[in-house]
C-alpha positions, 0 to 999 in steps of 0.5 A: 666318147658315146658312139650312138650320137652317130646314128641320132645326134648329141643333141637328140639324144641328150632329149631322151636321157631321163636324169641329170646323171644319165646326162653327165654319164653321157657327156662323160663329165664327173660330178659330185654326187653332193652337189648334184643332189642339191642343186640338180634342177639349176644345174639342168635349167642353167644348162638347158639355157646355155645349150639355148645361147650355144652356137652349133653351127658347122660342128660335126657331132664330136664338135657338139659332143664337146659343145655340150660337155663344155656347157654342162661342165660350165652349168655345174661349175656354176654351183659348185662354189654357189648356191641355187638362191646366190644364183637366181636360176628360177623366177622364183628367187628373182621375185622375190628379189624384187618384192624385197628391194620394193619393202626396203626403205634407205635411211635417205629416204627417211624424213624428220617429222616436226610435230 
């Protein structure tokens, strides 16, 4: 495990890593380079949201060590065996979900015309 959290905090320090790997190489967690090469910015945003809905509370720092490398090995996870549009990470994809459902007509909804 990194001994710098020592000095300015996991989570500190996860804020200044520049790049999804320095991040996994911090947290020592593998990874696909394949993977991340894909799906890097929904791995990060599903990560980021998940580190949001964590709870810290009463971990020392090892414990957030292992908090966070838990949550970015879930994030991962999550698109290992998915695909950012299966997954829906940004606005983007559930918009247009939305606009699609809105443009679909069920063959119920349809009437016969006696003209």
């Amino acid at each position: 495990m990194p001994k710098d959290f020592e000095e300015i905090g996991v989570l500190d320090h996860l804020g200044r890593l520049s790049s999804a790997e320095d991040i996994f190489t911090y947290l020592l967690l593998p990874y696909e380079e394949e993977v991340v090469n894909v799906s890097r910015l929904h791995i990060m945003k599903r990560f980021g949201a998940y580190l949001r809905d964590a709870d810290f509370g009463g971990l020392d720092e090892e414990g957030v060590f292992l908090a966070a490398r838990q949550v970015l090995k879930q994030a991962y996870g999550d698109f290992v065996d998915s695909t950012p549009l299966k997954e829906k990470v940004f606005k983007v994809f559930t918009d247009e979900e939305e606009k699609l459902k809105a443009r679909f007509v069920g063959i119920d909804a349809l009437k016969v015309s006696a003209t």
